[in-house]
N, CA, C and O atoms as CSV, one atom per row, in Angstrom:
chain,resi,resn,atom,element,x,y,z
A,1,UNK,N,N,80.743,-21.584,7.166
A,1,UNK,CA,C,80.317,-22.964,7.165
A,1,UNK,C,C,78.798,-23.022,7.001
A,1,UNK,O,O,78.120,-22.080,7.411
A,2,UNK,N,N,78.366,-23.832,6.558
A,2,UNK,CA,C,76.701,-24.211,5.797
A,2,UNK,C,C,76.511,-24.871,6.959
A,2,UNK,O,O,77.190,-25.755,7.482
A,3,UNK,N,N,75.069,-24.113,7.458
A,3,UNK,CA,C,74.281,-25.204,8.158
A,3,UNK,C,C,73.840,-26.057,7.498
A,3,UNK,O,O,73.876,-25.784,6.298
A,4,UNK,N,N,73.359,-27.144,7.776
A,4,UNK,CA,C,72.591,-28.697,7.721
A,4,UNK,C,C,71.613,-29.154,8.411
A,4,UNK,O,O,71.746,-29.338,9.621
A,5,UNK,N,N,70.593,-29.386,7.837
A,5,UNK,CA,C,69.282,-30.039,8.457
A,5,UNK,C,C,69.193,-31.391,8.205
A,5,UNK,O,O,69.860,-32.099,7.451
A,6,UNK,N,N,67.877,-31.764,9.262
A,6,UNK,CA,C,68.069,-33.346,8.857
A,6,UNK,C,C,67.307,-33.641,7.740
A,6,UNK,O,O,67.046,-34.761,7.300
A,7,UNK,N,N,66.730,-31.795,7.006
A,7,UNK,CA,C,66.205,-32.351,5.457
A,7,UNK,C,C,67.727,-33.281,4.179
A,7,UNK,O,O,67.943,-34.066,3.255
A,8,UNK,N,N,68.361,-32.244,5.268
A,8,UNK,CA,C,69.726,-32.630,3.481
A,8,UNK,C,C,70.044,-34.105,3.601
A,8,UNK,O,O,70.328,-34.609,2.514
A,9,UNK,N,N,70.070,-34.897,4.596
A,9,UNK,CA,C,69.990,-36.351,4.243
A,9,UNK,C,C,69.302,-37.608,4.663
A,9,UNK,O,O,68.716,-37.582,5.745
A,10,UNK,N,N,69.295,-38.496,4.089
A,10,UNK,CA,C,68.064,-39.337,4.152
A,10,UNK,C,C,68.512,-40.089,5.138
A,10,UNK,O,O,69.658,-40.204,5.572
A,11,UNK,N,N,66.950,-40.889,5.649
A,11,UNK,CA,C,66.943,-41.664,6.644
A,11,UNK,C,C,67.448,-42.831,6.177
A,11,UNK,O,O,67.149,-42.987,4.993
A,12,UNK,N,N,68.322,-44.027,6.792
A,12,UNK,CA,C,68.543,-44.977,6.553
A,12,UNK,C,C,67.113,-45.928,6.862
A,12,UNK,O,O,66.430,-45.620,7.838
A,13,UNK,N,N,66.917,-46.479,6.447
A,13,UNK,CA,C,65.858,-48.263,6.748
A,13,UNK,C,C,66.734,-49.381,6.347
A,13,UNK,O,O,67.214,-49.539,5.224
A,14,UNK,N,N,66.891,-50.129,7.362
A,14,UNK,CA,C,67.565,-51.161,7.026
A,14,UNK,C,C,66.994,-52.549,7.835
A,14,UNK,O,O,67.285,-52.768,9.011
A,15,UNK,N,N,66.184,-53.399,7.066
A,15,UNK,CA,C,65.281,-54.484,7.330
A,15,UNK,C,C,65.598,-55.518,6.652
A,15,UNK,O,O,66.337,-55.010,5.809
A,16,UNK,N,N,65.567,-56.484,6.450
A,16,UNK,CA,C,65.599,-57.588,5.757
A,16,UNK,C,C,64.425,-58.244,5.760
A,16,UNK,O,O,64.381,-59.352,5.224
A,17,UNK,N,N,63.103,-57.606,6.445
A,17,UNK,CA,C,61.457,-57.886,5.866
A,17,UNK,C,C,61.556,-56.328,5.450
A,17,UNK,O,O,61.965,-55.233,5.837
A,18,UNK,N,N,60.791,-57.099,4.221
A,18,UNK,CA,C,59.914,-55.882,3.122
A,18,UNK,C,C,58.647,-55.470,4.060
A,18,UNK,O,O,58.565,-54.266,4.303
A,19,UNK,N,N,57.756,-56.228,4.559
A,19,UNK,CA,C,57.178,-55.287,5.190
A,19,UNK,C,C,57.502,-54.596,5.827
A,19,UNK,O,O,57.007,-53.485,5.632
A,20,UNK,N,N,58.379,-54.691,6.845
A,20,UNK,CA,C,59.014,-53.395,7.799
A,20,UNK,C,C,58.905,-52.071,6.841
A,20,UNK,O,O,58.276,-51.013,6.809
A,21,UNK,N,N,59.752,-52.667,6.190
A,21,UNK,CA,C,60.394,-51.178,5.397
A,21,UNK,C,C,59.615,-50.560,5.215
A,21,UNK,O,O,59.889,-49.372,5.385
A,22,UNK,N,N,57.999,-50.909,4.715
A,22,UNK,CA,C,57.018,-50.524,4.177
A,22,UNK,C,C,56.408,-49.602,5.624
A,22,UNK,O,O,56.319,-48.381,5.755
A,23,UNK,N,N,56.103,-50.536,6.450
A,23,UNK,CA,C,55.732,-49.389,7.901
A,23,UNK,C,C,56.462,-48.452,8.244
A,23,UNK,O,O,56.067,-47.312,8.488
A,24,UNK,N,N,57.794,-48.912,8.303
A,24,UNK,CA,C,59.030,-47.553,8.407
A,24,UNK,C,C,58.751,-46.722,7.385
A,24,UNK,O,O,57.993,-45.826,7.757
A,25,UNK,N,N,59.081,-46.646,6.143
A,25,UNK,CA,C,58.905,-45.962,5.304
A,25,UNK,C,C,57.860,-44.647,5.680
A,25,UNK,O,O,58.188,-43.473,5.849
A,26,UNK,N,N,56.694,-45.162,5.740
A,26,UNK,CA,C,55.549,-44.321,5.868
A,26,UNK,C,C,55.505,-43.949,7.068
A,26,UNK,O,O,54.651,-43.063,7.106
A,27,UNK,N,N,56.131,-44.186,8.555
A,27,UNK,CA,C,56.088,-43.639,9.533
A,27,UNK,C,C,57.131,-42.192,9.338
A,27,UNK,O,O,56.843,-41.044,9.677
A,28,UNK,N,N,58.250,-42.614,8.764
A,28,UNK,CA,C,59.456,-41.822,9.028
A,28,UNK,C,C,58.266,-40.959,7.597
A,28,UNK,O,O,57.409,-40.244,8.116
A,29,UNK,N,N,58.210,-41.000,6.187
A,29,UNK,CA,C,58.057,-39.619,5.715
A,29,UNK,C,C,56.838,-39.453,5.967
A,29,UNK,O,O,56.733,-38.597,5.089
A,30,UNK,N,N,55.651,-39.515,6.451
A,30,UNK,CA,C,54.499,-39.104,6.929
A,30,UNK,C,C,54.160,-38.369,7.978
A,30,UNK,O,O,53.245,-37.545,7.999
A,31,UNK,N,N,55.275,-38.800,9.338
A,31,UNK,CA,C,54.732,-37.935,10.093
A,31,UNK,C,C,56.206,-37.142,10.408
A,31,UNK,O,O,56.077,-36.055,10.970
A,32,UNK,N,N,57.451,-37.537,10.132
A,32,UNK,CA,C,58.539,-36.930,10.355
A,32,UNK,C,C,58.979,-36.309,9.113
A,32,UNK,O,O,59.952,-35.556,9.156
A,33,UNK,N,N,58.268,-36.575,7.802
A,33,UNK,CA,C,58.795,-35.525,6.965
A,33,UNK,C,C,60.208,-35.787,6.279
A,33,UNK,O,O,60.870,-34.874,5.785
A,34,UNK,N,N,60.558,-36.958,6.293
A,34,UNK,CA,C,61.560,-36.903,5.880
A,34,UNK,C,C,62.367,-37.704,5.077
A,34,UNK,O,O,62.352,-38.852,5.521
A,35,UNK,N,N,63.283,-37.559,3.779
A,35,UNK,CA,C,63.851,-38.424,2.813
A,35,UNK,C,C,64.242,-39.400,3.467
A,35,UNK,O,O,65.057,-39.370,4.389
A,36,UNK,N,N,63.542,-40.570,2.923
A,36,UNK,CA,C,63.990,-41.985,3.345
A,36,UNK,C,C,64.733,-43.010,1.874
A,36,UNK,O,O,64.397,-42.985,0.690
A,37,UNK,N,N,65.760,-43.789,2.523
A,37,UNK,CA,C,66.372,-44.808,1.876
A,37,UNK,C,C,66.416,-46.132,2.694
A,37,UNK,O,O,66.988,-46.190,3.782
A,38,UNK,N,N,65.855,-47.074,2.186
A,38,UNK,CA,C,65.816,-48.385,2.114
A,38,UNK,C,C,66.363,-49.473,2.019
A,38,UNK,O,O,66.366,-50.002,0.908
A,39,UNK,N,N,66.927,-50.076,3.021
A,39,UNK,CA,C,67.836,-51.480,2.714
A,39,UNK,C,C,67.710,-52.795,3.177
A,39,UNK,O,O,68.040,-53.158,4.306
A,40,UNK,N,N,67.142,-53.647,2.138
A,40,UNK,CA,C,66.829,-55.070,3.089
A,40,UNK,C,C,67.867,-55.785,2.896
A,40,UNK,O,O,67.647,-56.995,2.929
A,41,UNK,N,N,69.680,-55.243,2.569
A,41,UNK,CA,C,70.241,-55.901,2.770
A,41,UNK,C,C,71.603,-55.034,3.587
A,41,UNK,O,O,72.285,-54.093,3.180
A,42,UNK,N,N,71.633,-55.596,4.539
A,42,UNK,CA,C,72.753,-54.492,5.625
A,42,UNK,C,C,74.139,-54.176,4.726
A,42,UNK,O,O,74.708,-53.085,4.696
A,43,UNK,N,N,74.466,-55.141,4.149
A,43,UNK,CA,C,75.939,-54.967,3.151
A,43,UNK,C,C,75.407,-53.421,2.552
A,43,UNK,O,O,75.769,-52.376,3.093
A,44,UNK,N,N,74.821,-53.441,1.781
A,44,UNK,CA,C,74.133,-52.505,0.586
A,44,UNK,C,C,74.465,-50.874,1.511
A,44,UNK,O,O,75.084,-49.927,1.024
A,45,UNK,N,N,73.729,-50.929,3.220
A,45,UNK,CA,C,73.679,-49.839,3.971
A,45,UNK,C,C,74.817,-49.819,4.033
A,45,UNK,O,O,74.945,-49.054,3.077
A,46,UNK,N,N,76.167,-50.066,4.447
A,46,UNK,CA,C,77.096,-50.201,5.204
A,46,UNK,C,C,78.060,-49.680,3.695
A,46,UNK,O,O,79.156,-49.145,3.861
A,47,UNK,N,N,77.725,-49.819,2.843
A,47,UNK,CA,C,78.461,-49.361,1.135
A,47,UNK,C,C,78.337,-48.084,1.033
A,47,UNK,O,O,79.275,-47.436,0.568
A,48,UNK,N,N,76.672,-47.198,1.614
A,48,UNK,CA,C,76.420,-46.401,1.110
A,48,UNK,C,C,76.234,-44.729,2.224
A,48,UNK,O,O,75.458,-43.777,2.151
A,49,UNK,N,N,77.615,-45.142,3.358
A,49,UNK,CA,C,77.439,-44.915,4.711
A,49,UNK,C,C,78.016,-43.322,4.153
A,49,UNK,O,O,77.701,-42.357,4.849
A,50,UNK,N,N,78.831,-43.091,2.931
A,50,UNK,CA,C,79.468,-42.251,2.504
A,50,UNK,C,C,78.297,-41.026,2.437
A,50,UNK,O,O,78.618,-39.838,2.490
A,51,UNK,N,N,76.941,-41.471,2.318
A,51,UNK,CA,C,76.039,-40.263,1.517
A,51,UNK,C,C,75.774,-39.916,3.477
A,51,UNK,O,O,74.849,-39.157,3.765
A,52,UNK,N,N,76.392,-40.351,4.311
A,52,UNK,CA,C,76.185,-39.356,5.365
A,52,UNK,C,C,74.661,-39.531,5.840
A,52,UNK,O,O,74.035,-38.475,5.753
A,53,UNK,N,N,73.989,-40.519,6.277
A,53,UNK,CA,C,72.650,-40.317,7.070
A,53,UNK,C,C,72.288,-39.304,7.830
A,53,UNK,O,O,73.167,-38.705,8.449
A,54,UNK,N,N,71.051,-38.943,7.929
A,54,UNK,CA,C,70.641,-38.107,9.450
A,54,UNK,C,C,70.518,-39.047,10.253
A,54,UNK,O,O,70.442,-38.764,11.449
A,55,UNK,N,N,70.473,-40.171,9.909
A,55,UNK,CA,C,69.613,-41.106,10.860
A,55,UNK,C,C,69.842,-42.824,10.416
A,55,UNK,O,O,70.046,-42.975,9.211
A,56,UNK,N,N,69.830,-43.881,11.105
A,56,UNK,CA,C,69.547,-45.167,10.708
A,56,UNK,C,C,69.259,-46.003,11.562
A,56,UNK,O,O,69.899,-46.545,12.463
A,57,UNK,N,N,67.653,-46.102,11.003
A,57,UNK,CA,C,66.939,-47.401,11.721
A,57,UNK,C,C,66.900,-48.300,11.586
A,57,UNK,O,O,66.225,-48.561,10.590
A,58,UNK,N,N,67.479,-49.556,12.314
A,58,UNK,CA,C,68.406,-50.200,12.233
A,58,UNK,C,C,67.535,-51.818,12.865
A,58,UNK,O,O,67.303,-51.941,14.067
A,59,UNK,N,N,67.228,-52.698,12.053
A,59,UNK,CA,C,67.202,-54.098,12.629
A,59,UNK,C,C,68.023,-54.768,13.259
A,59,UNK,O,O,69.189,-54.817,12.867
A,60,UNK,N,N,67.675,-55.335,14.204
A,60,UNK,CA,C,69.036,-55.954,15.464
A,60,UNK,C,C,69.450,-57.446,14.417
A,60,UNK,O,O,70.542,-57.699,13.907
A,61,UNK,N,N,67.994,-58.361,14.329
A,61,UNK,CA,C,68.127,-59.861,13.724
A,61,UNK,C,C,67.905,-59.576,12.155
A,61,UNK,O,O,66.786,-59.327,11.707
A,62,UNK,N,N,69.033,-59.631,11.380
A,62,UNK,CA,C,68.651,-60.014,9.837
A,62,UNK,C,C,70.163,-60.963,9.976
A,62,UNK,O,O,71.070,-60.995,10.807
A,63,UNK,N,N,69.824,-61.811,8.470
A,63,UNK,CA,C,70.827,-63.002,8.317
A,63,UNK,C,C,71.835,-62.332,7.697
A,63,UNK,O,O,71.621,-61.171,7.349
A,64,UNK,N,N,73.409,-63.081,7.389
A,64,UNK,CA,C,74.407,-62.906,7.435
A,64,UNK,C,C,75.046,-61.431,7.982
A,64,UNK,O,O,76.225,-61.522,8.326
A,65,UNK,N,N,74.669,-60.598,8.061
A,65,UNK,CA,C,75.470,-59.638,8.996
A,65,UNK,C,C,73.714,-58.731,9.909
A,65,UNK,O,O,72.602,-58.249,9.694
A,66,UNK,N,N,74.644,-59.044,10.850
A,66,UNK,CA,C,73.076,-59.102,12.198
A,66,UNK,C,C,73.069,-57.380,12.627
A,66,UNK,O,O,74.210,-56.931,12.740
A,67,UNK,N,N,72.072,-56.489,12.849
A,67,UNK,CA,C,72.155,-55.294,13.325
A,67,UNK,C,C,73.807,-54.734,14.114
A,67,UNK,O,O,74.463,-53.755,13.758
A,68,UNK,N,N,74.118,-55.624,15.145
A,68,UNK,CA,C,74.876,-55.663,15.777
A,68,UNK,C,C,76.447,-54.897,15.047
A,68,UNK,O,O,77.138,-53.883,15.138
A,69,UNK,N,N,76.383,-55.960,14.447
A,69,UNK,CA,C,77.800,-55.658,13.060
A,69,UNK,C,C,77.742,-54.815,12.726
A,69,UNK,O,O,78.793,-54.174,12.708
A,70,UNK,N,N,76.616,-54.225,12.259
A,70,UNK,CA,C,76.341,-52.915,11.115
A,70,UNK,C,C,76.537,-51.871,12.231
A,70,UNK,O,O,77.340,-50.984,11.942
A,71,UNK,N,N,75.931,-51.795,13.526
A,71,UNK,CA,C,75.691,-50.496,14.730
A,71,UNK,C,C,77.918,-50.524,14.741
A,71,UNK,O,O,78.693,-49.572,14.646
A,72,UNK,N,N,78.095,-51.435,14.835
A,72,UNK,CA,C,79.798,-51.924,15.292
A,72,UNK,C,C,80.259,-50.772,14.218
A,72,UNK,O,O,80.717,-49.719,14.664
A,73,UNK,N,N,80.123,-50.996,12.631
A,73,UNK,CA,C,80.622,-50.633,11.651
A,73,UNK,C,C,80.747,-49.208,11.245
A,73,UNK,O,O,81.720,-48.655,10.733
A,74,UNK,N,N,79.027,-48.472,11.720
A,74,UNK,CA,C,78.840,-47.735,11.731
A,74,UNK,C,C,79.748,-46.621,12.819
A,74,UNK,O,O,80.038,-45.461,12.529
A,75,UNK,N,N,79.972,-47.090,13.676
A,75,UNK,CA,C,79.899,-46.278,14.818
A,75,UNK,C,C,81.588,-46.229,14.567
A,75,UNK,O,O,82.191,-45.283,15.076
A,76,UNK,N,N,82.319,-47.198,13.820
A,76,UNK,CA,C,84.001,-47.354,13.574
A,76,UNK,C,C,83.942,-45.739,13.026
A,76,UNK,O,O,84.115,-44.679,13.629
A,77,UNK,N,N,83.615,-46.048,11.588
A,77,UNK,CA,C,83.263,-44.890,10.501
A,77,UNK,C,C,82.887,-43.654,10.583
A,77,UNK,O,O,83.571,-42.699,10.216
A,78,UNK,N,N,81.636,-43.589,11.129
A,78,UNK,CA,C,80.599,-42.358,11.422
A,78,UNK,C,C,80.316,-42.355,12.691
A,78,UNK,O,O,79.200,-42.773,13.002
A,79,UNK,N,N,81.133,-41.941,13.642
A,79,UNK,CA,C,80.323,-41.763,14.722
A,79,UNK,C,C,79.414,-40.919,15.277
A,79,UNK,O,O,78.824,-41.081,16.345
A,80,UNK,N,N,79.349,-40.266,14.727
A,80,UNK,CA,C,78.427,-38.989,14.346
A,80,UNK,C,C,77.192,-39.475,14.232
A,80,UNK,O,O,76.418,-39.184,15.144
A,81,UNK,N,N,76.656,-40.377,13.044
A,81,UNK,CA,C,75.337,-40.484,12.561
A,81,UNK,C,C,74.639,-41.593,13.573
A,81,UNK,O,O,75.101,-42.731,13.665
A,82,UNK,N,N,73.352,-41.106,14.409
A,82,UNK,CA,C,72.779,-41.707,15.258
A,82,UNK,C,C,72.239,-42.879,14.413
A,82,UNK,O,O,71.900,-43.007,13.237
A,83,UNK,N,N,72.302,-43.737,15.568
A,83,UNK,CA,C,71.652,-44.646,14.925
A,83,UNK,C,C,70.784,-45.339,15.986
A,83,UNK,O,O,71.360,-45.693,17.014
A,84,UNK,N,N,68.856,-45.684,15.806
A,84,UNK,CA,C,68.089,-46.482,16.426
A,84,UNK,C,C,67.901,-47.978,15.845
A,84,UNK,O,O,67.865,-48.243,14.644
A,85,UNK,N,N,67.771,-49.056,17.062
A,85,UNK,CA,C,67.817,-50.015,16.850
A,85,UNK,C,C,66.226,-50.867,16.639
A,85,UNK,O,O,65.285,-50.149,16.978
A,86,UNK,N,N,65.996,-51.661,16.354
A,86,UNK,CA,C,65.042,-52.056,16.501
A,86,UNK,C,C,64.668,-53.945,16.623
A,86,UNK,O,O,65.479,-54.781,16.224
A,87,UNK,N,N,63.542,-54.252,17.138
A,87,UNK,CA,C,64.085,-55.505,17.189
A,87,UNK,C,C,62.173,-56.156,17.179
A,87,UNK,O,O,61.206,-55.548,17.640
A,88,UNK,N,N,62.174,-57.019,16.748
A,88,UNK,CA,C,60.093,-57.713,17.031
A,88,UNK,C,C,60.338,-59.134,18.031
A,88,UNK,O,O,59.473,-59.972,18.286
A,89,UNK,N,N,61.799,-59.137,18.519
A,89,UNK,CA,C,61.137,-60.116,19.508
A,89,UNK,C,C,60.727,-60.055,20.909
A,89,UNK,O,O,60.206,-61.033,21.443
């Protein structure tokens, strides 16, 4: 069996502000080093749950499907792939 690092897959971002993504972005590969993917729309993350995350940082409040749903969805599917939440209020 092949080991796996958390180089072989990318970080999830999932925001529905573009700026976030933009601070995430550069936090996660700058000081953690590591392939990031981007989603300011949770549907889009939740399609693409197949490529297996290391990771997904995760907005609690975006419109029509809220952090909540997606952590729910995720965790049905993959329970495996951690996931952090995040929230600005």
């Amino acid at each position: 069996m092949e080991s796996t690092s958390l180089q072989d897959h990318p970080v999830f971002l999932v925001d529905d502000e573009r700026q976030n993504l933009t601070l995430l972005r550069m936090w996660v590969e700058k000081l953690w080093k590591l392939p990031v993917v981007e989603f300011d729309n949770p549907q889009e993350c939740l399609d693409n749950l197949h490529r297996e995350p290391s990771l997904i940082i995760l907005d609690i409040m975006m419109p029509k499907i809220d952090g909540m749903e997606v952590l729910r969805q995720v965790r049905e599917r993959y329970p495996h792939i951690p996931v952090v939440m995040l929230s600005a209020q």
